[in-house]
ZALO-408418 format. One line per field, with one value per residue (C-alpha): residue number from 1; z, y, x. Coordinates in Angstrom, 3 decimals, always signed. Layout:
# ZALO-408418
i <- (NUM  ...)
pz <- (Z  ...)
py <- (Y  ...)
px <- (X  ...)
***
This chain:
# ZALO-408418
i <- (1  2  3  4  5  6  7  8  9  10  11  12  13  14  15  16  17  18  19  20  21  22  23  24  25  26  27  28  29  30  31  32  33  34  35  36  37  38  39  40  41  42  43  44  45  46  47  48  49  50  51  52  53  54  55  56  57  58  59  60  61  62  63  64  65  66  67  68  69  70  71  72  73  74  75  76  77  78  79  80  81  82  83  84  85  86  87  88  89  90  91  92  93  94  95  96  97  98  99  100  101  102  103  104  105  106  107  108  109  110  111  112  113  114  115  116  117  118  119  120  121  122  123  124  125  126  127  128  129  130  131  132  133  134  135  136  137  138  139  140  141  142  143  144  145  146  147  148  149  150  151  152  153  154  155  156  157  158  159  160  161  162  163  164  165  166  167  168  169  170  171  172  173  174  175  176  177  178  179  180  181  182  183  184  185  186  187  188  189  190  191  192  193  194  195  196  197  198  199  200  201  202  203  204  205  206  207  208  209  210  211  212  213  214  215  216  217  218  219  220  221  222  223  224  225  226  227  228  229  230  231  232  233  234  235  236  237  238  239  240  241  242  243  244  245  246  247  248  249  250  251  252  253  254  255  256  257  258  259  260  261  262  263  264  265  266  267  268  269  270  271  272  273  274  275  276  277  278  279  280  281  282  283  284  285  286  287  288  289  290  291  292  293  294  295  296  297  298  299  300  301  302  303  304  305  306  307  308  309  310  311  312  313  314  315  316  317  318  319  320  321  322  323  324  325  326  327  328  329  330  331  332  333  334  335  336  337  338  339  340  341  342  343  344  345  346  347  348  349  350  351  352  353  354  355  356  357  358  359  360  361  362)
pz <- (+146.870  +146.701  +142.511  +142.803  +145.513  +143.538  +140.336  +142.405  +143.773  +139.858  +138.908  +141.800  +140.776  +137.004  +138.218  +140.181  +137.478  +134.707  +137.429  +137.470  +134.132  +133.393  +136.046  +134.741  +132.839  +130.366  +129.453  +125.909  +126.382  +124.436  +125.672  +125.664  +127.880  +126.356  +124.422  +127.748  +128.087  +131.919  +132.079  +130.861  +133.229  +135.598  +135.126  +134.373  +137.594  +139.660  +137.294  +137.568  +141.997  +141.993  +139.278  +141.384  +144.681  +142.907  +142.990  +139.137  +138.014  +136.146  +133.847  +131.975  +128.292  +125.133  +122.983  +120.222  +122.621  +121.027  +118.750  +119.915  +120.631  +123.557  +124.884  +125.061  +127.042  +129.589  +130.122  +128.505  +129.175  +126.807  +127.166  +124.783  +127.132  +126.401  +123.328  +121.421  +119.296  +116.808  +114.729  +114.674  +110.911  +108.633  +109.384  +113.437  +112.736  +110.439  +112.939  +115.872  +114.224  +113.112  +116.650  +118.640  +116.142  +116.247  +120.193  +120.017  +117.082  +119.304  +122.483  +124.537  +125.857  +125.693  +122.520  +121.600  +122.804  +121.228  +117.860  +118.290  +118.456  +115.417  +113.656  +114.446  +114.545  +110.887  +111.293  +108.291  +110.177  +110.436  +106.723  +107.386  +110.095  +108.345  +105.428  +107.801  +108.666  +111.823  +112.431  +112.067  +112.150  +108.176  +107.357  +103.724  +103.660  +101.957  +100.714  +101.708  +98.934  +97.754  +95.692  +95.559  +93.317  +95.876  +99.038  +97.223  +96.037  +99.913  +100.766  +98.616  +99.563  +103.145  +102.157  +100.420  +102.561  +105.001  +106.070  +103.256  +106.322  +105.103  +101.873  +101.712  +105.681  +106.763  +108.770  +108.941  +111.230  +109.820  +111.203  +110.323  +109.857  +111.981  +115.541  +119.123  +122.017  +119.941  +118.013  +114.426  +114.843  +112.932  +111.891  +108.145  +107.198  +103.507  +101.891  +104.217  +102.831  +103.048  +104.550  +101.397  +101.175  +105.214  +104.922  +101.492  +103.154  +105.467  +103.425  +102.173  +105.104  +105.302  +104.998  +106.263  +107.839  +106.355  +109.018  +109.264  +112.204  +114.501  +116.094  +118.525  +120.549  +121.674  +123.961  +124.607  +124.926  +123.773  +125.237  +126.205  +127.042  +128.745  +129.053  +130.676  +129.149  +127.344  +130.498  +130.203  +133.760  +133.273  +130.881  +130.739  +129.411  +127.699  +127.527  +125.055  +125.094  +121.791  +118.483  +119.416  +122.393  +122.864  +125.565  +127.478  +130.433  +132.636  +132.290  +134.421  +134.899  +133.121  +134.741  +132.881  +129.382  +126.349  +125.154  +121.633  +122.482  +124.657  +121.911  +119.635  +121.008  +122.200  +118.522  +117.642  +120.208  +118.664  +114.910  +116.824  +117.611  +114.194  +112.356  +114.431  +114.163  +118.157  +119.527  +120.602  +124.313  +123.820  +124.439  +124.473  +128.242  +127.480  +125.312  +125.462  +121.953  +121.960  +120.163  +119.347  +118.925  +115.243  +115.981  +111.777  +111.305  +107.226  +106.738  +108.816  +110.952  +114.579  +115.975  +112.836  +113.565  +117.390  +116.746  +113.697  +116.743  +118.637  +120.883  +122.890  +120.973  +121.513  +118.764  +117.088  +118.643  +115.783  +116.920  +116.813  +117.779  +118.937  +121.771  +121.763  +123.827  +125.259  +125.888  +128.573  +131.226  +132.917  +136.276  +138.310  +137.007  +137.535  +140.535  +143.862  +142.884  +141.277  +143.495  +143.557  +139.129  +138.967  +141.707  +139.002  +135.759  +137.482  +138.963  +135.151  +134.119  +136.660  +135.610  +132.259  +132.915  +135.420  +132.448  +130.146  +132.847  +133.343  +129.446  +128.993  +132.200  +130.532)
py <- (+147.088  +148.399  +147.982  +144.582  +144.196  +145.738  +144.151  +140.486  +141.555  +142.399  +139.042  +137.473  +139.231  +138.208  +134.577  +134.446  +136.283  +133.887  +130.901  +132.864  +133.006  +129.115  +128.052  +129.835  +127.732  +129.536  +127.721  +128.698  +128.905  +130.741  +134.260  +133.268  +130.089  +129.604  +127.081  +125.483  +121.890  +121.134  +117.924  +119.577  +122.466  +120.238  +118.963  +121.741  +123.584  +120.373  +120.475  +124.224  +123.861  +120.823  +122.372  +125.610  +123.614  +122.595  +126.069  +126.890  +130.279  +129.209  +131.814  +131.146  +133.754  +134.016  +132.324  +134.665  +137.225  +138.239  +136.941  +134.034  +136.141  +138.250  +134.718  +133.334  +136.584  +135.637  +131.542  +128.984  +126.357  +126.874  +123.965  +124.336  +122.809  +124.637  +126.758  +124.631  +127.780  +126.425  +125.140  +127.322  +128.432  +127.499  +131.047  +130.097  +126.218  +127.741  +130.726  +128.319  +125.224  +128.149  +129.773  +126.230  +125.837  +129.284  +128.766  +125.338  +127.099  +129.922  +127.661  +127.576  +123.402  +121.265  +121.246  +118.014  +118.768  +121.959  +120.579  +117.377  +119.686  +121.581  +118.311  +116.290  +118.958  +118.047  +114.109  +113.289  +112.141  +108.940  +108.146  +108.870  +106.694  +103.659  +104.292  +103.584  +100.093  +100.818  +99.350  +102.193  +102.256  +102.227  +105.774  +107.770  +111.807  +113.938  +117.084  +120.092  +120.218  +116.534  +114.738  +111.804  +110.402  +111.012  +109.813  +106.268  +105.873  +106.202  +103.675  +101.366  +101.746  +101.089  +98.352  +96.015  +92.808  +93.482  +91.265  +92.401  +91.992  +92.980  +94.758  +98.474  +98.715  +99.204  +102.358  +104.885  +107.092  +111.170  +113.675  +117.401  +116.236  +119.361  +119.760  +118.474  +117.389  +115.209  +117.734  +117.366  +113.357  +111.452  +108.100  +107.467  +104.118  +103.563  +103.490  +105.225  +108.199  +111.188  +109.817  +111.077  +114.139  +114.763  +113.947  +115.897  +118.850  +118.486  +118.198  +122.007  +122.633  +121.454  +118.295  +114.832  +111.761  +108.709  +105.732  +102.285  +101.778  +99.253  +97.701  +95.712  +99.150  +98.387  +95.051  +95.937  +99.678  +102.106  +101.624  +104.940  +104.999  +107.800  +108.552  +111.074  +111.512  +108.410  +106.658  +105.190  +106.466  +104.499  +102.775  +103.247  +101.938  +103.921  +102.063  +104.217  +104.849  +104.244  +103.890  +106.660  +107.484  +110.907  +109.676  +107.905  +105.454  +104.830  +105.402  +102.795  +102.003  +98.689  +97.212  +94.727  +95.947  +93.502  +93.278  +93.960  +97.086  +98.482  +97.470  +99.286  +102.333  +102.296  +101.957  +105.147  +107.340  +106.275  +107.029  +110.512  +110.962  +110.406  +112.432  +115.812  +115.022  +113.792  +114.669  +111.317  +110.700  +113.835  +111.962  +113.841  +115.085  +114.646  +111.716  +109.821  +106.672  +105.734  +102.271  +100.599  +96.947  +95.462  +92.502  +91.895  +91.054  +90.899  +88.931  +86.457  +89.092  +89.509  +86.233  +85.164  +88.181  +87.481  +84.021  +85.246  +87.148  +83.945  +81.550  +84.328  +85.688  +88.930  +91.934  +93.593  +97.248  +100.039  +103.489  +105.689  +109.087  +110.642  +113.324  +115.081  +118.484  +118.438  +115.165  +114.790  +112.645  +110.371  +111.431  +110.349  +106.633  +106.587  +103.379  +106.007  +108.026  +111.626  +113.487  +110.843  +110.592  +114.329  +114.530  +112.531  +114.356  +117.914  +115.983  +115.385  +118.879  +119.876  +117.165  +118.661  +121.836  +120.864  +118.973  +121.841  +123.981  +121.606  +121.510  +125.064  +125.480  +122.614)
px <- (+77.416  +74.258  +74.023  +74.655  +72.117  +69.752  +71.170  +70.432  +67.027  +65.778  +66.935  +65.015  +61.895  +62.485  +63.180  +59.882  +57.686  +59.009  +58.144  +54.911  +54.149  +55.056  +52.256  +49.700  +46.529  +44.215  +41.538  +39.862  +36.221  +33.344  +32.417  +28.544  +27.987  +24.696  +26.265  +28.251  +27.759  +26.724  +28.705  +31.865  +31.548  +31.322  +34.777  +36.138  +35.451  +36.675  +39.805  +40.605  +39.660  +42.295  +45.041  +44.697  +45.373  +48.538  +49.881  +48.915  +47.366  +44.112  +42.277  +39.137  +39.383  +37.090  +39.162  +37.943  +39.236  +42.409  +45.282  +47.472  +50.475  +48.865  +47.313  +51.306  +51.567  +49.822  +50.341  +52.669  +49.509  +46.151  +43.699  +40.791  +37.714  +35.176  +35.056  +32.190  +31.071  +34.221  +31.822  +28.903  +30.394  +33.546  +35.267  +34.747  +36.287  +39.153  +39.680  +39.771  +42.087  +44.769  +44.568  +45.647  +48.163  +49.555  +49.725  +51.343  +54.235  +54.505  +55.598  +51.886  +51.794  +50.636  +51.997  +50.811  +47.312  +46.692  +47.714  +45.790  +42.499  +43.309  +43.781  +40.588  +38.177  +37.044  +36.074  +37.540  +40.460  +38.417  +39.156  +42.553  +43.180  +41.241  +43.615  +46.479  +44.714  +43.276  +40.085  +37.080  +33.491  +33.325  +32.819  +31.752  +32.317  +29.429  +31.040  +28.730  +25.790  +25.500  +23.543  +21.309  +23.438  +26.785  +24.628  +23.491  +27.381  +27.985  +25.603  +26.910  +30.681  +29.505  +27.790  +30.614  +31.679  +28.902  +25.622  +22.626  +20.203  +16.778  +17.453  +15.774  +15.975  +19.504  +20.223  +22.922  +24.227  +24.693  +26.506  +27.884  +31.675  +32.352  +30.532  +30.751  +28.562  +26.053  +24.815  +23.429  +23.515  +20.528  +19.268  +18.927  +16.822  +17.345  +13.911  +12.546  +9.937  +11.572  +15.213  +17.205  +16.246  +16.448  +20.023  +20.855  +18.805  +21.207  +24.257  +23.476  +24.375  +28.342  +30.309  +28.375  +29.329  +27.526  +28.021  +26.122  +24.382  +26.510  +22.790  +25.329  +25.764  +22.076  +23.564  +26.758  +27.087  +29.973  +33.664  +35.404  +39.235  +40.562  +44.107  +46.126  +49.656  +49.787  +48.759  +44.915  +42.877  +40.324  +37.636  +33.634  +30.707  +28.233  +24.587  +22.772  +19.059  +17.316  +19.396  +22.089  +24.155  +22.193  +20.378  +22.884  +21.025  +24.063  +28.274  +29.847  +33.004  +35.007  +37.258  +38.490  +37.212  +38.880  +42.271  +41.322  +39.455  +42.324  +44.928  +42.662  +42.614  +46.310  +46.952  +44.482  +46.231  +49.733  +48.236  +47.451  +50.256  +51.862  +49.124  +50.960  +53.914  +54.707  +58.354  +60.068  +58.494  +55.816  +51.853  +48.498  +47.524  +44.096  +42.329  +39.502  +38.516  +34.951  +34.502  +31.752  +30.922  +30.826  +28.680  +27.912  +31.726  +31.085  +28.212  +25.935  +24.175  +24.658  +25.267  +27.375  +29.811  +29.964  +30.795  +33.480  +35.164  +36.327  +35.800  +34.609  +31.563  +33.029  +32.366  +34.745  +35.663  +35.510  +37.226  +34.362  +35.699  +38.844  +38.409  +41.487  +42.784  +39.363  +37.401  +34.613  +36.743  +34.016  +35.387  +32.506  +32.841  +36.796  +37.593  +38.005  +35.458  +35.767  +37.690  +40.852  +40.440  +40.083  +43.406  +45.099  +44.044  +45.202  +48.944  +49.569  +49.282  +51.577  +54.008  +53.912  +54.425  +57.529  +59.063  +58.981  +60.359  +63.503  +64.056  +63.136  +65.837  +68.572)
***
């Protein structure tokens, strides 16, 4: 009958745009890339040429470009790479956090990913997770507009149960608790002329991060974990250039990086997990923990707290940072060079998006 044939072809073409519509990939960026980050648009467009080759729809939208319900519209997959104007102001962080969670409520995967981001753009996340008992560079929060009075409390918190070294010269990391890509990070030597007030000037400015300076990064480099649904990809080395990993020498690949420092971070990407609220079997697509190497283990100095870590002399690994939803990947360190990692990252977004199809289909 020719109603039912035409009844049967509508179907069809509803079956085919829904399949449509499931395979297609927005990816939030800002609408002025003259805040893009080189290395991350470098991954990206190796990412979207391999996801692409996989037979998904990939779209590249301002994520201040509309309201979340006309990006679900469009794709059931939002992966926030590159939108690093978030923080240029509180309204842009608070705009952008209840955007990603809006998307991830409103069905957009992966769900896990998209909440993730929401939840550890403020770094405060780092108290949180130390609270829970997992083992964090020490951190001390400076609440936008601080004063002396708040920043030497800090220093003193920071300072309990570790090595006194040479008293008035101990450094500290600072950092805006909300930014990305490096930016805003500083060295503060306590008395040092004119350190307190750099970092209160600074404060005026929003929320700090006070951090001691881990002077073990300078010999054995910052460990980076990347994982790709729960599974890790691989692990790299950061050697850092001068006192911060701003200007990073060389990113090799580990290949056999230590058992603590792996347990570690497994443990940080299952208190990730936790924090937002995980499904039973759901993991992050995309995550990468830094760690960095406590060589003062309490007291003693350097080669005290290498010795405290075992027979070994091996530091103690300190998560450092979470990169969540949207870490920079390392793909041209990954064993089979870039193009077989990269392969790998892109096969895991499909095999997302198949699973929700089956469930969404069950």
């Amino acid at each position: 009958m020719p109603g039912g044939k035409r009844g049967a072809g509508c179907a069809g073409l509803v079956d085919r745009a829904r399949r449509w519509q499931a395979r297609r990939v927005l990816i939030l960026a800002d609408g002025d890339p003259v805040d893009s980050i080189p290395a991350a648009e470098e991954e990206v467009a190796a990412l979207t040429e391999a996801w692409r080759s996989l037979g998904l729809f990939v779209e590249r939208v301002d994520w201040q470009s509309g309201p979340a319900s006309a990006l679900l519209h469009r794709a059931r997959a939002v992966l926030p790479l590159l939108a690093w104007t978030y923080s240029e102001t509180p309204a842009h962080t608070a705009n952008f956090c209840e955007l990603l969670r809006s998307l991830a409520d409103g069905g957009a995967g992966p769900r896990l990913d998209l909440r993730a981001t929401a939840w550890h753009a403020h770094k405060k996340y780092l108290l949180e997770m130390a609270e829970r008992g997992l083992g964090t560079v020490p951190t001390a929060l400076l609440a936008k507009g601080a004063a002396g009075a708040e920043l030497r409390s800090a220093v003193r918190r920071l300072d309990a149960g570790r090595s006194a070294g040479e008293e008035g010269r101990r450094s500290y990391v600072f950092k805006p608790a909300v930014g990305s890509g490096g930016d805003g990070v500083d060295l503060y030597t306590l008395g040092e002329e004119g350190g307190e007030a750099a970092v209160l000037s600074r404060a005026r400015e929003g929320d700090l991060l006070l951090q001691p300076f881990l002077g073990g990064v300078r010999r054995h480099g910052e460990l980076c974990f990347v994982f790709v649904n729960g599974s890790l990809l691989h692990a790299v080395r950061k050697e850092p250039a001068g006192w911060s990993a701003r200007g990073v020498q060389r990113v090799s690949r580990v290949d056999s990086p230590p058992a603590e420092a792996l347990a570690t971070a497994l443990r940080a990407m299952g208190e990730a997990r936790a924090a937002c609220a995980a499904r039973p079997g759901e993991q992050i697509y995309l995550a990468r923990v830094d760690l960095l190497p406590d060589t003062a283990g309490g007291g003693g100095g350097e080669a005290a707290g290498e010795a405290a870590g075992g027979a070994t002399g091996q530091p103690r690994w300190l998560v450092s940072e979470l990169e969540l939803g949207w870490p920079h990947l390392f793909l041209r360190a990954a064993e089979g060079g870039a193009a077989a990692a990269t392969k790998a990252v892109a096969a895991g977004l499909l095999r997302h998006l198949e699973r929700r199809e089956a469930d969404a289909a069950g």
